[in-house]
N, C-alpha and C positions, 0 to 999 in steps of 0.2 A: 099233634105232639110237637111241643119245643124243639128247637133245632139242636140245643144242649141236653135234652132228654135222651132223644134219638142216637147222639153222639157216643150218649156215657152207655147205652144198650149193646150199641156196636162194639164195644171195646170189648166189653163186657165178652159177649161171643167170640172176638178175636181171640180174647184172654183163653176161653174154656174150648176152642176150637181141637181138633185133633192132628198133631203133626204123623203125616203116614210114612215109610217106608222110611224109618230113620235107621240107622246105622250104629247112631251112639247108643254106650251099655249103661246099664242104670245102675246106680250104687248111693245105698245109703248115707248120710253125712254123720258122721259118728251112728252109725246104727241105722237110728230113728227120726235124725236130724236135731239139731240145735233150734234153739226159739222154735217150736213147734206145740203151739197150747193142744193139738189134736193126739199128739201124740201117746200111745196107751202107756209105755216102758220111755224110762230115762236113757237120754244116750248113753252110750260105751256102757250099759248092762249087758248081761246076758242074755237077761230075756229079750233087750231090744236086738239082741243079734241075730238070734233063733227068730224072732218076729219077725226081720226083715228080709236073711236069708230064705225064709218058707213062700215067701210071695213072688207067686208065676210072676217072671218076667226081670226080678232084680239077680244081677250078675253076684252081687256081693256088698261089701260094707266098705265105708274107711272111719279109723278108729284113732283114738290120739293116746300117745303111747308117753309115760312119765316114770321117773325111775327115782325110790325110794333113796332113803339116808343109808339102806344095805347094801342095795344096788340088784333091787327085785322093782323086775317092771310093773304097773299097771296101766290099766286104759282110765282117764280121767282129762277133761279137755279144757279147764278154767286153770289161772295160775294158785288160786286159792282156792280150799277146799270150804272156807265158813257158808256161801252162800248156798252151796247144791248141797250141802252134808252135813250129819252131824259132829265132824270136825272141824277145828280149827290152825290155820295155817295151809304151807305146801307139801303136795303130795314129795319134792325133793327133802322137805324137812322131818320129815315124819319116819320111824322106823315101821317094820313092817308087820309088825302087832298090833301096831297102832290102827294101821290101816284096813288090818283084817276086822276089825271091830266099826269099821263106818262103813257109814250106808246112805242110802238121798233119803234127801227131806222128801219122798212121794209116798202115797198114800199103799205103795207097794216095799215102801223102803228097800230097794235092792239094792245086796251090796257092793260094796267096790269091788272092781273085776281087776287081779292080778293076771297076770299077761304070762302063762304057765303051758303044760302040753294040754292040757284038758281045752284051756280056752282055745291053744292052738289046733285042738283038733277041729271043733267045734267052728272057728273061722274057716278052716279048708273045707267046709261043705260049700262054700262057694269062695270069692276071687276078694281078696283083703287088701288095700292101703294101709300101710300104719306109718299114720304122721308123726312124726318123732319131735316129743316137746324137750331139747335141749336147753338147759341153761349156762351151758358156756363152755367153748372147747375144751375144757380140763376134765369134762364128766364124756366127752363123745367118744375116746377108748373106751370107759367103763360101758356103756351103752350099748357101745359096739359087742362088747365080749360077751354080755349078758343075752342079746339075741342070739349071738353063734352058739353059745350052750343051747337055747332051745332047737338047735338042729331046723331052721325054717326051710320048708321046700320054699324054691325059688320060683317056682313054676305056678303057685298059689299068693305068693304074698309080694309084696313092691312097699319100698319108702319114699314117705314125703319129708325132705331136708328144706332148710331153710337159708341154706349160704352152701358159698361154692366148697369152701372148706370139707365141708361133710358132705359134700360129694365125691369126692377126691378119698375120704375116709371109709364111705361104704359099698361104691362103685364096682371096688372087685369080690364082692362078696354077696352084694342084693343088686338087686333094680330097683334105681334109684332116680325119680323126679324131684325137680328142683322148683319149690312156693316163689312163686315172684308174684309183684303187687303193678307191676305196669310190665308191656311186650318190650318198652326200650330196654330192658334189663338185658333182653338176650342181644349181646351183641354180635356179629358175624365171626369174629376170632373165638366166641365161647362156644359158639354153636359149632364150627369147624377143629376148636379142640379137644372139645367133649364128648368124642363116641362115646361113652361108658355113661351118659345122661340120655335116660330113657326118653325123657321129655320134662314136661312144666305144669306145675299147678297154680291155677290163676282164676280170680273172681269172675265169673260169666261176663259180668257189666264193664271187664276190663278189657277182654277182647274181641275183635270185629270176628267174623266168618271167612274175610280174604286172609287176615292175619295166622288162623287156625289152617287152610290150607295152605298157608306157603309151609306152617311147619310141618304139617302132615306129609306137604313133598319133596322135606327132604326128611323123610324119618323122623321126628318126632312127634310122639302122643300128645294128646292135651286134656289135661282133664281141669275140668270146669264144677265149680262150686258155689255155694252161696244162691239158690234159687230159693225160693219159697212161694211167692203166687203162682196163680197159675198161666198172669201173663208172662213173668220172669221166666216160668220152667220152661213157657211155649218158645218164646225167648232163646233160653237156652240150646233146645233141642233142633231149634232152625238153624242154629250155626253149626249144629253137628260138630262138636270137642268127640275125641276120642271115648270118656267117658265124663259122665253126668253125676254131680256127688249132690242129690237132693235132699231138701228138709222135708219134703214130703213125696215120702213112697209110692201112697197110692194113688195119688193124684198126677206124679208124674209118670206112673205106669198106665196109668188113664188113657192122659193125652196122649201116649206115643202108641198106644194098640187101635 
């Protein structure tokens, strides 16, 4: 056998190898995951919640959360609706008739999930992220009020913000992690003045395993996103983030059993 052969077989195995006695919790990435062709149900559906929820070994989901032209949430993760739906424009532009009547383009057309007590009960069968797609501090009070009307147990559900701003905004009312795109972001004065920041939401390939333990000891979580192979997930799971937000479920419930 080629010495190139042999090489791309190895990998291969490292990729689908089984990471054992891991720690991190497994959570869907909207659901069922994004870019996932395997996938049975579209993200942020319902059936992909209930789908994802029911399989031994996943903690819960995270869901991307968008708030209509009334100021009614729903789950929907793209900034435009023409490519997944039969609508057209944004879930911010659209009233909420509008939105009750779209659906995905999938061969199960399921419709859009408004973000209500039915879905809310429905996500407390297990542990929720809801990433909050804000378009501009002028809508983060509305945003804000409209989740406190659904009365959310705190003990079930955490946000993901995307600036410090809105952390500072929903800190005293949820648990609240903060999207960063690189570790420099957290500087030692933000880490030291932000008790009320649960922790950080960062792309797996963004940070190292020493990085994830220095936050870990000093209290904060770390949840890691963006996996999809199964070298990425294994990846993933060897740096052990607090939690695991996969594109694929079963495959990363796989490897870490």
């Amino acid at each position: 056998m080629r010495l190139s052969s042999l090489m791309g077989v190895l990998l291969i195995l490292w990729g689908c190898s089984k990471v054992n006695n891991s720690t991190t919790k497994i959570f869907g990435h909207a659901a069922t995951g994004l870019q996932n062709p395997n996938a049975i149900y579209h993200d942020n559906s319902m059936d992909a919640i209930r789908y994802a929820c029911a399989l031994p070994g996943c903690s819960g989901v995270e869901v991307d959360v968008r708030m209509d032209a009334q100021g009614q949430l729903w789950l929907f993760h793209d900034e435009l609706l023409d490519d997944e739906t039969n609508l057209s424009g944004s879930v911010e532009e659209m009233t909420t008739d509008e939105l009750t009547s779209g659906h995905y383009r999938t061969l199960k057309k399921e419709p859009l999930l408004k973000l209500n007590a039915t879905t809310i009960a429905e996500l407390s069968q297990g542990y929720t992220f809801l990433d909050l797609k804000i378009p501009g501090n002028s809508k983060a009070q509305e945003l804000k009020s409209a989740l406190l009307a659904l009365e959310i147990d705190t003990a079930k559900f955490a946000l993901i913000v995307s600036s410090l701003s809105f952390v500072d905004l929903f800190k005293s009312d949820f648990q609240v992690f903060l999207s960063i795109n690189e570790v420099t972001a957290l500087t030692s004065e933000l880490l030291a003045n932000e008790p009320g920041l649960r922790g950080v939401c960062i792309r797996s390939a963004n940070i190292s395993r020493e990085e994830i333990n220095f936050l870990k000891s000093i209290h904060k979580e770390v949840i890691c996103y963006e996996v999809r192979s199964a070298k990425g997930i294994r990846a993933g799971l060897i740096k052990e983030p607090t939690y695991l937000l996969t594109d694929d479920l079963k495959l990363t419930l796989g490897l870490r059993n």
